[in-house]
C-alpha positions as CSV (number, residue, x, y, z in Angstrom):
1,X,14.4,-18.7,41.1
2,X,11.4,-20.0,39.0
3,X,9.8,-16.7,40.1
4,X,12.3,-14.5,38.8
5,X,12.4,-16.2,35.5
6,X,9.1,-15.9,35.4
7,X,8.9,-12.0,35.9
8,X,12.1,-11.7,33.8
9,X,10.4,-13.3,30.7
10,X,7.4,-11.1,31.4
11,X,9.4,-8.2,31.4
12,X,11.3,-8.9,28.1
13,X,8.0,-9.8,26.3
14,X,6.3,-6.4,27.6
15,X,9.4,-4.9,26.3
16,X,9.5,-6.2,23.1
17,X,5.8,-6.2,22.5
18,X,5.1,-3.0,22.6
19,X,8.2,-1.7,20.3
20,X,6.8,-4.3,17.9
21,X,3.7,-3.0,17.8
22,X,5.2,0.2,17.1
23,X,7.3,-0.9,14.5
24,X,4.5,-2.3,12.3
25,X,2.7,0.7,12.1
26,X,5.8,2.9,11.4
27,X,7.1,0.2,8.2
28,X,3.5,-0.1,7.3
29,X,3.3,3.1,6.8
30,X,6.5,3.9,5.2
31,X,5.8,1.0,2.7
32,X,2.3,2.7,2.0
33,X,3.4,6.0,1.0
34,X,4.5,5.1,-2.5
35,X,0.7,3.6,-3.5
36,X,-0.8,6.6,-1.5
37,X,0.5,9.0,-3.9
38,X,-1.3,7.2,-6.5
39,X,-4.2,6.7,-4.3
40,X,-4.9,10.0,-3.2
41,X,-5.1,10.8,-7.4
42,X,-7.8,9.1,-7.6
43,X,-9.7,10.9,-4.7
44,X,-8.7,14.4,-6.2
45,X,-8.3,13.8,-9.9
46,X,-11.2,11.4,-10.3
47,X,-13.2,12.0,-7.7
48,X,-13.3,8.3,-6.3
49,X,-14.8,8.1,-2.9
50,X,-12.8,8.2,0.5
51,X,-14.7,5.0,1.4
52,X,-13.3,2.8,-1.8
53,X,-9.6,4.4,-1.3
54,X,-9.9,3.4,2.4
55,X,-10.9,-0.2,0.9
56,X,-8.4,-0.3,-1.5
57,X,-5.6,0.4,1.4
58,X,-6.5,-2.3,3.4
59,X,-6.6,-4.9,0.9
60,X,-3.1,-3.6,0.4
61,X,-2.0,-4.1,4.2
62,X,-1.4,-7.8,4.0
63,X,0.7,-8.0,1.3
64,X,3.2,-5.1,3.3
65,X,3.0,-7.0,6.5
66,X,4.5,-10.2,5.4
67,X,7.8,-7.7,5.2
68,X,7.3,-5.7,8.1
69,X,6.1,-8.0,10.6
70,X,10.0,-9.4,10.6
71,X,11.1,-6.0,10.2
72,X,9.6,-4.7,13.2
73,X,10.0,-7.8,15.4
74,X,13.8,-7.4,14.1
75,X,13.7,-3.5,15.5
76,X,11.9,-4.0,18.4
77,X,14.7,-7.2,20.1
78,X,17.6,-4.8,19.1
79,X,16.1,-1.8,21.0
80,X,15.0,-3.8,23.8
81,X,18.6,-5.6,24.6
82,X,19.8,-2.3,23.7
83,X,18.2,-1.1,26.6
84,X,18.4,-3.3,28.9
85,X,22.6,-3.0,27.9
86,X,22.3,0.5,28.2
87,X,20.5,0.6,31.7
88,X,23.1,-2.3,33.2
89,X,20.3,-4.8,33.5
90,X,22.4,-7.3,31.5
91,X,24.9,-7.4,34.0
92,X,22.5,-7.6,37.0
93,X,21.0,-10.2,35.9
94,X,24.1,-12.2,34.9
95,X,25.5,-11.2,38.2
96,X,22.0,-13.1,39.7
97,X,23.0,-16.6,38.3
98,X,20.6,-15.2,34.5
99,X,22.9,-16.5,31.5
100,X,22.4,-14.9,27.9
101,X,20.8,-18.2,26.9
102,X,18.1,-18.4,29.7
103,X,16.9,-15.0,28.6
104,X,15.9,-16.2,25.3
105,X,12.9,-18.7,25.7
106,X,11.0,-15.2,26.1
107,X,12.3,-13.8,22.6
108,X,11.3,-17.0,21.0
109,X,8.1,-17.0,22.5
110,X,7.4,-13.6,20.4
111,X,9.2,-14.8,17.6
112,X,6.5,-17.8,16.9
113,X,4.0,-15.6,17.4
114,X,5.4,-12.7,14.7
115,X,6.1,-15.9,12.5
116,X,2.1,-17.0,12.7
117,X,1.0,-13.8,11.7
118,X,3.5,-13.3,9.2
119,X,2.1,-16.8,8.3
120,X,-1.5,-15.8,8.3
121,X,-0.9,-12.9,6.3
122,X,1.3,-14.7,3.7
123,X,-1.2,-17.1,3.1
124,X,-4.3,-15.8,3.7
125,X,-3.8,-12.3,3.4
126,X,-1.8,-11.6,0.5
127,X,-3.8,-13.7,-1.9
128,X,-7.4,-12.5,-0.7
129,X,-6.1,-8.8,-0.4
130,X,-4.6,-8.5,-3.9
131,X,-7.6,-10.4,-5.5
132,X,-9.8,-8.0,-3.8
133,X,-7.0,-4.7,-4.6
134,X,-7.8,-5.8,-8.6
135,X,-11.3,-6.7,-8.5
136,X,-12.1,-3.5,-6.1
137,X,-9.8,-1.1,-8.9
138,X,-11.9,-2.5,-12.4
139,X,-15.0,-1.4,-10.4
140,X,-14.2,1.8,-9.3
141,X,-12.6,2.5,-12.8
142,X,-16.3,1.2,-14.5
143,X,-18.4,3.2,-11.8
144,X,-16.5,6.5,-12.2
145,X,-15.9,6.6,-15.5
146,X,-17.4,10.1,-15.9
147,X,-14.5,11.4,-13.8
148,X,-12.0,9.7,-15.7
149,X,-12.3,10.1,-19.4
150,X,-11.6,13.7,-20.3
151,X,-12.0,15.2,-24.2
152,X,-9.0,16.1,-26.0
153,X,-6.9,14.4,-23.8
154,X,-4.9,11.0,-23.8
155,X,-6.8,8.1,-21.4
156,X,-4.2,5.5,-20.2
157,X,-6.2,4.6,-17.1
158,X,-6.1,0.7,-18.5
159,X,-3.0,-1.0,-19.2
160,X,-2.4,-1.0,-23.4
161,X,-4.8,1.2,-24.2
162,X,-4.5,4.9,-24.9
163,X,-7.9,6.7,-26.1
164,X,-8.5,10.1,-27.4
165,X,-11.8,11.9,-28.1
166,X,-12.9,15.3,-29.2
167,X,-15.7,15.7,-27.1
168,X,-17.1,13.4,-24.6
169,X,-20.9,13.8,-22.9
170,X,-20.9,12.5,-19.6
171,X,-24.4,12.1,-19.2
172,X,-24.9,9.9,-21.9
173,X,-21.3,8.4,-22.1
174,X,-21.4,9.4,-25.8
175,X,-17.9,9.9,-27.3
176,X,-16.9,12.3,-30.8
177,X,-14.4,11.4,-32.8
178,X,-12.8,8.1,-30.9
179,X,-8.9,7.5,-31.5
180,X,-8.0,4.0,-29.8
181,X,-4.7,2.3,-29.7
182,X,-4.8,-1.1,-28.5
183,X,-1.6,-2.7,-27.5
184,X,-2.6,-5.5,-25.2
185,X,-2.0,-8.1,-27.4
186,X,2.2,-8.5,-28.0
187,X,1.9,-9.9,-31.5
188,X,-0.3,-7.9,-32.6
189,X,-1.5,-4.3,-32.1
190,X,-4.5,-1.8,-33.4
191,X,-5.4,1.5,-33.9
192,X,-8.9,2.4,-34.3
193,X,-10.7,5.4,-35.5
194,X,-14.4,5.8,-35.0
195,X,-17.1,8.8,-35.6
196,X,-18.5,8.4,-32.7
197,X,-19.5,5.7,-29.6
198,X,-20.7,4.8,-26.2
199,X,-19.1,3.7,-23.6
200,X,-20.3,1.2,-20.6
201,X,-19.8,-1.1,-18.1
202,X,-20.2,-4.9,-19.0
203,X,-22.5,-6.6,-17.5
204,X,-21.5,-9.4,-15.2
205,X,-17.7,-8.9,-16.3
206,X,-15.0,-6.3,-14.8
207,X,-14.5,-5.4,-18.7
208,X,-15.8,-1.2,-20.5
209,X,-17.6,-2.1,-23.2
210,X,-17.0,0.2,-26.5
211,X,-19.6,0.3,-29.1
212,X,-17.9,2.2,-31.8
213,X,-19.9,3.2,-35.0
214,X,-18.6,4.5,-38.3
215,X,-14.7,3.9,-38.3
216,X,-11.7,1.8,-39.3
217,X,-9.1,-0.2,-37.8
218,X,-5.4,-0.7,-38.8
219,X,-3.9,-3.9,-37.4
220,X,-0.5,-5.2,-37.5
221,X,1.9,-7.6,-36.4
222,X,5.6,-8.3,-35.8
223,X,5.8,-10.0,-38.9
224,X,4.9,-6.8,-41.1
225,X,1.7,-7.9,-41.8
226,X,-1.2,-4.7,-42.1
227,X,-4.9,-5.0,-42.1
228,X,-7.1,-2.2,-43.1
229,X,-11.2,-3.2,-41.8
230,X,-14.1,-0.7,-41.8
231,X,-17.0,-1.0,-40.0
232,X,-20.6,0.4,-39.4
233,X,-20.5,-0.6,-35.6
234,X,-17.9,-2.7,-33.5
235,X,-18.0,-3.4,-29.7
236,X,-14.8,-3.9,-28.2
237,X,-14.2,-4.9,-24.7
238,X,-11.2,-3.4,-22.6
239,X,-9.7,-4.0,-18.6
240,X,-9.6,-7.7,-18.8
241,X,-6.5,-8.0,-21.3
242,X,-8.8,-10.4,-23.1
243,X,-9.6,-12.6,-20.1
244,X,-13.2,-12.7,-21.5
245,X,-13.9,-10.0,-18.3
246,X,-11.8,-12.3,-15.7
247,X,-9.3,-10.3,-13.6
248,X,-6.1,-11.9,-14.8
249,X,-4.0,-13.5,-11.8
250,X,-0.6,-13.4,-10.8
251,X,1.4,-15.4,-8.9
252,X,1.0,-13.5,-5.9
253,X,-2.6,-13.4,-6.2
254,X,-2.9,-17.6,-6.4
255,X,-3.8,-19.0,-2.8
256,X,-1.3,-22.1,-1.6
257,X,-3.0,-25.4,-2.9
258,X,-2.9,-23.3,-6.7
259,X,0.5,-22.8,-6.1
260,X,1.1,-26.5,-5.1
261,X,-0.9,-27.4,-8.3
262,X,0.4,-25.2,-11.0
263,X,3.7,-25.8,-10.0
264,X,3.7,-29.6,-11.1
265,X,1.2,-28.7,-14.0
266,X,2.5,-30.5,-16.8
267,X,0.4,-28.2,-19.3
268,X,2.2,-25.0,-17.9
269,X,6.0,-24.3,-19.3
270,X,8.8,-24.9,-17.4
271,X,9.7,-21.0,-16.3
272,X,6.2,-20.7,-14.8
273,X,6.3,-24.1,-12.3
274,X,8.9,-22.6,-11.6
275,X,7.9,-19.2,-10.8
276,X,5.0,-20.7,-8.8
277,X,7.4,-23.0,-7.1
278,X,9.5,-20.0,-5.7
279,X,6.4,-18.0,-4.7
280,X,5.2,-21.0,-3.0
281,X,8.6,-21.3,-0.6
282,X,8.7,-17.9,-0.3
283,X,5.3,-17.6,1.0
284,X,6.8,-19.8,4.4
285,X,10.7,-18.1,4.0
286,X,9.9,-14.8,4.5
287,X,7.9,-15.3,7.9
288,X,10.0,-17.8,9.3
289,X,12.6,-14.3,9.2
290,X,11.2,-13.6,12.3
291,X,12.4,-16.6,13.9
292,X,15.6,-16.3,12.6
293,X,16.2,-12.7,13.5
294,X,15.6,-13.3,17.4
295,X,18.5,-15.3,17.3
296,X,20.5,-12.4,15.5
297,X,19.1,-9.5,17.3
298,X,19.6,-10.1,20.8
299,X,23.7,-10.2,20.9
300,X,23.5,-7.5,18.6
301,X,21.0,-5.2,20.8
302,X,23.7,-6.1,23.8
303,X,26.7,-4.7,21.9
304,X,24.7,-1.9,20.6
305,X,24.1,0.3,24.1
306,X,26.3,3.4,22.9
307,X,24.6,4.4,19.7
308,X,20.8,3.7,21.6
309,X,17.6,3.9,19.2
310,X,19.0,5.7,16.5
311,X,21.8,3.0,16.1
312,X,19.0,-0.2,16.5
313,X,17.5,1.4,13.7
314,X,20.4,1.3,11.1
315,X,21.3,-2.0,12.0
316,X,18.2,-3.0,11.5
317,X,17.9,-1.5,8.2
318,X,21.1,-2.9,7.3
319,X,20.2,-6.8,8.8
320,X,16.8,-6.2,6.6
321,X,18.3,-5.2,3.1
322,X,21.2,-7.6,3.5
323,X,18.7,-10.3,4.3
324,X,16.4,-9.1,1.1
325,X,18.9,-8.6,-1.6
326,X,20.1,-11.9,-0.7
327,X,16.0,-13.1,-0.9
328,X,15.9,-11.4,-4.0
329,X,19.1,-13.0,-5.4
330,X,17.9,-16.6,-4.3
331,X,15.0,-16.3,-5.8
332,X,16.2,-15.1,-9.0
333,X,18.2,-18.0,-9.5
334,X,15.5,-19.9,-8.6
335,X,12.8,-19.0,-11.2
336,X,15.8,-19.1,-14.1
337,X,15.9,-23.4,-12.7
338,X,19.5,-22.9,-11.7
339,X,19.2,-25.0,-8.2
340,X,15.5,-26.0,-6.9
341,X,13.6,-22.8,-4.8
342,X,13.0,-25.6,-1.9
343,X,17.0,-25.5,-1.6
344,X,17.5,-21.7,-2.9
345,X,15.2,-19.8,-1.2
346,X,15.3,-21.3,2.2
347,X,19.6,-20.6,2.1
348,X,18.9,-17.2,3.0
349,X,17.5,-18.1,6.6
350,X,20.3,-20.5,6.9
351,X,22.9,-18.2,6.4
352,X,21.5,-15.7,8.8
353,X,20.4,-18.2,11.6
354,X,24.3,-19.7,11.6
355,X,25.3,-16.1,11.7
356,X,23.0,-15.2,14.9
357,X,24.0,-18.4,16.4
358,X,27.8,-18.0,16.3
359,X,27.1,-14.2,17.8
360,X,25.2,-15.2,20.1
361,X,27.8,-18.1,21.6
362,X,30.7,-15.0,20.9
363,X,28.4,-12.4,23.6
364,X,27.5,-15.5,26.1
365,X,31.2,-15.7,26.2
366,X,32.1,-12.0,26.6
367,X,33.6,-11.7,23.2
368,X,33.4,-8.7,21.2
369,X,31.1,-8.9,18.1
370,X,33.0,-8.9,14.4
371,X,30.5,-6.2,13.9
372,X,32.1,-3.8,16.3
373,X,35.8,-3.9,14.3
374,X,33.7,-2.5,10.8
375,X,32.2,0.0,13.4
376,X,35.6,1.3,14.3
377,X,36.8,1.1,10.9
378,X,33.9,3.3,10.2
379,X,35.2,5.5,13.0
380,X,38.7,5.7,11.6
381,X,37.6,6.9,7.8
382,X,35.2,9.6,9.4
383,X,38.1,11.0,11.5
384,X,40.1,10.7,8.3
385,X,37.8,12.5,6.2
């Protein structure tokens, strides 16, 4: 008997291994599409190598897996119980003494390990790929500038600020009749006009440096208050949003033990240890999904043998933005200090894992799933209509 087990748990994790696999790529990719619109720009509008677009990409990965790693281990345990229910396996093996409950060791097995990479990825990944993603984008901006400012055109390639110039010679970076609006600042904002200028790269910094000769500058403020200054030269510095050339950080971007210090900073306001408490817990919510979705999946891949892949798919999709608005929700109410994100964010997994667990005690009993009454609803109104 210990032999069969053995084989049987084999089987399951071959099974599910490779539709896992499969299913990371597939998500991965789907999630990359939207940024490789805006990526594939820059090869053809600015004429930024292949090489730093490929770079830029797979700094980008980690941040996408720590979704799809529990989407496609959530796919790939529906469609192989789907299987195995399609093919009558299930009920051979019942009919051999092999209860729902002893086929699961194998499903957890793969779920710790989709939950350690999701892990590794969440904590290690997503803060060394996006730090990387900003620092790789100010340096591709600075070393192709020639290929992005273009004369008598509007240049918005850096957040707040919009420049215009008559003509501009890219050999010697000299710009002709310089318009600037700078908006970075919220209180305050400026518009510059200048004869001429040069553009360059800062040294040491991730900041373009504008010397700007001959112009004026009209500031003002919320408060109605207007500046007029001219000037025989000014040097302005622009892509570091007045960082002094450091690449401003998000909470996303912060590795754990910053998190775990920021959030009980007393210098920082209220709404931001908050907001870095909530991205700490949901740094270790969202891969523990994985965990929690084995339990769901499997009586919900045994019920699921009529519809086959196609209906594995849009369960899945449904179990995955269920589970995310609810995520999203959670952690909404969490960054506004309405219950602590320790509590809030981790109410999600609870919900779904009680869920799982009750189907999963209803198909070791033979019992029809709740799911398959909304399925012949479904049937009813499409008849209907």
């Amino acid at each position: 008997m210990f032999g069969v087990k053995r084989i049987l748990s084999l089987y399951i994790i071959r099974e599910i291994s490779l539709l896992f696999l499969l299913g990371i790529v597939i998500f991965t990719l789907v999630l990359l599409m939207g940024r490789l619109i805006t990526l594939t720009d820059l090869v053809v509008s600015h004429g930024v190598p292949l090489l730093d677009v490929a770079r830029m990409i797979f700094y980008l990965v980690p941040s996408f897996m720590v979704f799809t790693i529990p989407m496609a281990f959530l796919l790939a345990v529906l469609l192989a119980f789907g299987r195995l229910s399609a093919d009558n396996e299930i009920i051979v093996l019942k009919a051999g003494g092999i209860s729902l409950i002893q086929m699961l060791p194998p499903v957890i097995v793969c779920a710790c390990i989709a939950v350690l990479l999701s892990l590794l990825a969440s904590t290690i990944g997503v803060p060394w790929g996006n730090s990387a993603f900003k620092e790789l984008s100010v340096q591709v901006l600075k070393r192709n500038i020639t290929a992005t400012i273009r004369e008598k055109t509007f240049w918005d390639d850096i957040p707040g600020v919009v420049m215009y110039t008559d003509h501009y010679d890219e050999q010697s970076h000299l710009l002709t009749g310089v318009i600037i609006y700078d908006g970075r600042t919220d209180d305050r904002s400026m518009t510059i006009f200048a004869e001429d200028g040069v553009v360059t790269g800062a040294t040491g910094t991730t900041a373009l440096l504008m010397s700007l000769r001959n112009g004026s500058i009209h500031m003002s403020d919320k408060g109605g208050l207007y500046r007029l200054v001219h000037f025989g030269e000014y040097t302005m510095s622009i892509g570091d949003n007045g960082g002094g050339g450091v690449i401003s950080r998000s909470e996303p971007d912060l590795w754990i033990a910053e998190l775990i210090r920021n959030s009980s900073d007393p210098s920082l306001d209220s709404v931001s240890r908050l907001k870095m408490s909530a991205e700490l817990q949901s740094r270790f919510t969202f891969p523990c999904a994985s965990l929690v979705f084995a339990i769901l999946a499997v009586p919900l891949g045994l019920q699921n043998r009529r519809s086959g892949k196609s209906g594995g798919f849009t369960v899945s999709i449904g179990i995955i933005l269920s589970y995310y608005v609810l995520m999203s929700v959670m952690r909404s109410l969490a960054e506004k200090g309405i219950a602590p994100p320790y509590i809030l964010l981790w109410i999600p997994n609870l919900l779904f894992f009680v869920t799982g667990w009750y189907f999963l005690r209803l198909a070791s009993l033979e019992k029809a799933l709740p799911r398959l009454q909304l399925e012949s609803f479904s049937n009813i109104l499409r008849r209907s209509s």
